[in-house]
N, C-alpha and C positions, 0 to 999 in steps of 0.2 A: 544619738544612738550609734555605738561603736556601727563598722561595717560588718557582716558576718566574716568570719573567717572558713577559704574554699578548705585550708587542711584540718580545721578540725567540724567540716560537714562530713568530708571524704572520712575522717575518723570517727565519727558518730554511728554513719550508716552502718561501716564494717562494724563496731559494736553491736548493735542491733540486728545487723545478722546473726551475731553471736549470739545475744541473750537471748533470740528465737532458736535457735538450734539447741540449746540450753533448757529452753524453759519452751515447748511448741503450744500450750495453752495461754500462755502469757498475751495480755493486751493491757493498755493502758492509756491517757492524753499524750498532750505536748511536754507537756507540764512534768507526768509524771516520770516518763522517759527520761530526761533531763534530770531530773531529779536521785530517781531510786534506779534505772537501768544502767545509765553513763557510769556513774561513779564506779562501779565493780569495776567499769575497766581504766579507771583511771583518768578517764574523760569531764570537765567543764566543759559545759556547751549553753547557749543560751537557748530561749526557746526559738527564735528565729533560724538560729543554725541548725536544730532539730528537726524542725519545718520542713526545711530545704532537704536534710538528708531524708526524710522521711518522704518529701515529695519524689525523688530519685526511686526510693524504693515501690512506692505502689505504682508506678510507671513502667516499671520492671516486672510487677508482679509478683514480686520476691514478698511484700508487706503488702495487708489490704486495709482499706478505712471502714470504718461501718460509724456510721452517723445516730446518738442517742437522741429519745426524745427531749432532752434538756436541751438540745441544738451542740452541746456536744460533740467532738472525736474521737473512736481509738482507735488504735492501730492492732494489729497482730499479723499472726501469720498469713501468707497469699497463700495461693490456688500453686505457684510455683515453687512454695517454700524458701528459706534463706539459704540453702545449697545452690539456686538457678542462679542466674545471671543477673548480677547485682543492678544493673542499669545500663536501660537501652539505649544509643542515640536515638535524638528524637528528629538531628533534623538530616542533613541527604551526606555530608560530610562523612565518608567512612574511611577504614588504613586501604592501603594499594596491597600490590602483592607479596612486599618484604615483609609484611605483619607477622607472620609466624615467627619467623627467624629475629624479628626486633622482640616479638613475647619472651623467648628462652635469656635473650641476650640481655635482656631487660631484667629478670628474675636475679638471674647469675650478677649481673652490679650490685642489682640491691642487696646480696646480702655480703659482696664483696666489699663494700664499701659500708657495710654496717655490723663488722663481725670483730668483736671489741679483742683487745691485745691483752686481756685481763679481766678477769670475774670475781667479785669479793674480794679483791686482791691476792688472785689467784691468777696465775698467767694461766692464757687458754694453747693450746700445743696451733701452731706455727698450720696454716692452713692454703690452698687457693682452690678458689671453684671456675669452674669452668665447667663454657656449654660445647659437649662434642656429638660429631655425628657416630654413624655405623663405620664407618669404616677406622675413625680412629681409636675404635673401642674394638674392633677386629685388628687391630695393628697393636704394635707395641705399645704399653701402658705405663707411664714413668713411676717409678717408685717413688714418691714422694706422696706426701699426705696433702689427699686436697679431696674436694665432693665437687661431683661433676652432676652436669644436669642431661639428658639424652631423650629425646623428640623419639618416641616407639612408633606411636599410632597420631593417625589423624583422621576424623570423623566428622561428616557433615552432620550439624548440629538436627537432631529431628523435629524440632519442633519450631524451626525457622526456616522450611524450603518456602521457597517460592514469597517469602512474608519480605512486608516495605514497615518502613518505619511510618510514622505515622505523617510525618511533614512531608513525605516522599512521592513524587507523581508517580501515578500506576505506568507514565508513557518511558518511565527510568527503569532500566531492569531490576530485579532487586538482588539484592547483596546474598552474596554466599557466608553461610554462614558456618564455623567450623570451631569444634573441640580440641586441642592438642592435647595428648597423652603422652607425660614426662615421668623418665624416674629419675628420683633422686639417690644419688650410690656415694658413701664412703671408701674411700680408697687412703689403706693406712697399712702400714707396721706392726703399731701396736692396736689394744681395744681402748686404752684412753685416746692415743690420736686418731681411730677412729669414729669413735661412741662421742668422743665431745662437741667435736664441729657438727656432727652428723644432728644429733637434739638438739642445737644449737640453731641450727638451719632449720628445723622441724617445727620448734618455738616459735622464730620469726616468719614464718608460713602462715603459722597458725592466727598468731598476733595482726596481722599485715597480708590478709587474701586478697586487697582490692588494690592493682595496680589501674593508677587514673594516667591522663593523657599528661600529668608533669613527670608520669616517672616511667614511662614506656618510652622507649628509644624514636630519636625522630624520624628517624628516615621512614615509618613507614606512613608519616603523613597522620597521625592518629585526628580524630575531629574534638575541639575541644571537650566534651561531656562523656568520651569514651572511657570506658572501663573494662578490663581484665579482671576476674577473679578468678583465684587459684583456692581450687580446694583438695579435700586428700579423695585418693579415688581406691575403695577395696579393689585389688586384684586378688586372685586365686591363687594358689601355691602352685597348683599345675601351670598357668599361665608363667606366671613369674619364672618357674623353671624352664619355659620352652622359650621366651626370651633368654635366658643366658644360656640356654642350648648353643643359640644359633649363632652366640658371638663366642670369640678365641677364649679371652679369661674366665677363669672358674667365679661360680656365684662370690659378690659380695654383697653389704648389708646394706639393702635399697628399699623404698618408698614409692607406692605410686603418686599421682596429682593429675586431676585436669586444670588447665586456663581455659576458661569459657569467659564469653563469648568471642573469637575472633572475626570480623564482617569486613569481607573483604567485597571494595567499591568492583563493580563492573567496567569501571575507567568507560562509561558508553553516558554522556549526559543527555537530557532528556529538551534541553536545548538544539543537539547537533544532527547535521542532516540525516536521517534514517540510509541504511544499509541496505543497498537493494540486494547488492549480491557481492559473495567474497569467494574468489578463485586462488585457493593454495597450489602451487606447484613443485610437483614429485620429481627428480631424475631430469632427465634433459628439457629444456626449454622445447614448447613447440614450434 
């Protein structure tokens, strides 16, 4: 028996989010998923690779099992929905503190390095994306046609204070856990080189919410079975205008998105001698 393959579990599960958010009464087997769910999106998967992604999701809470009397399974929607957080680590391995900064940076590749040079054999207009902070989006803004990605808000996740993963000793602090809020902004000339990269990027969002630990950036240490997903996130029109209040350029044509879940390690292991006491010092030595 082939071995499973890890990219097309990782492409199964994200389906399955999808035909939950699609279809929220929707449940079905192993079997059936595989069969009648995958295919919409263009997905072959075997039932083992299903398994797996499926085992991912009720772990997470995103998908739940319910057992028939036939000894039977189906799956359908969790208690958290396919919007929550696609999959949790399970075991102590979590990112350090560059995680935020490798999430945006990580987004911004993926779709730099997947934004094709022609469509239908249609060239698509000349593009770059790029991740910036506040201040270079309060400084001068180059005229050239690109979509940039920008870090607004960040929010400790509420429904993970104080929570350990499950392999994790209660003697180990537990992980912070955090939402980033991004918008996505076209910056263009014209409405086609704005409007086409812009849906472009939109699509492949949509297609591709779950970044896994092969395609998040390394440095920030990610733990093998980690995952990012990126979904779209309603903002209000008052909000969205009080953001481009507070920076130089006038409103352009943006998107919001959260990446959840971010868990970032305590860097304190549950091996190491405990802390009696920590002395920060202010201003002059005593």
């Amino acid at each position: 028996m082939p071995k499973p393959s890890r990219q097309v579990v990782q492409r199964a599960a994200e389906a399955v989010l999808q035909y939950l958010a699609l279809h929220p009464a929707a449940a079905d087997d192993e079997q059936g998923i595989a069969e009648w769910w995958l295919p919409r999106f263009g997905i072959a998967a075997t039932v083992e690779e299903v398994r797996q992604a499926l085992a991912r999701l009720v772990a997470a809470g995103a998908v739940q099992r319910h057992s028939l009397p036939d000894g039977r399974a189906i799956y359908g929607r969790g208690v958290r929905g396919p919007a929550a957080m696609a999959v949790e680590v399970m075991g102590v391995q979590m990112a350090n503190f560059q995680a935020v900064h490798a999430v945006g940076n990580s987004i911004v590749t993926f779709l730099t390095n997947t934004y094709p040079a022609q469509m239908n054999g249609v060239a698509t207009p000349a593009c770059d994306f790029a991740l910036v902070s506040s201040g270079e989006l309060s400084g001068t803004i180059e005229q050239t046609t690109r979509v940039t990605l920008y870090l607004y808000r960040v929010t400790v996740n509420e429904h993970t204070r104080q929570r350990r993963p499950g392999a994790m000793s209660t003697a180990h602090p537990a992980p912070m856990g955090l939402d980033l809020h991004f918008l996505l902004t076209a910056w263009a000339s014209t409405a086609q080189a704005e409007q086409v990269p812009f849906t472009w990027a939109m699509r492949q969002l949509y297609l591709h919410p779950i970044l896994d630990a092969s395609s998040l950036s390394p440095e920030a240490g990610w733990g093998p079975d980690e995952v990012i997903q990126v979904i779209p996130a309603e903002l209000p029109t008052e909000e969205m205008m009080r953001i481009w209040d507070a920076l130089d350029p006038p409103y352009r044509l943006s998107v919001s998105y959260i990446a959840r879940m971010v868990r970032i390690d305590p860097d304190s292991l549950a091996s190491a001698t405990p802390v009696v006491a920590t002395r920060l010092g202010f201003g002059a030595a005593a």
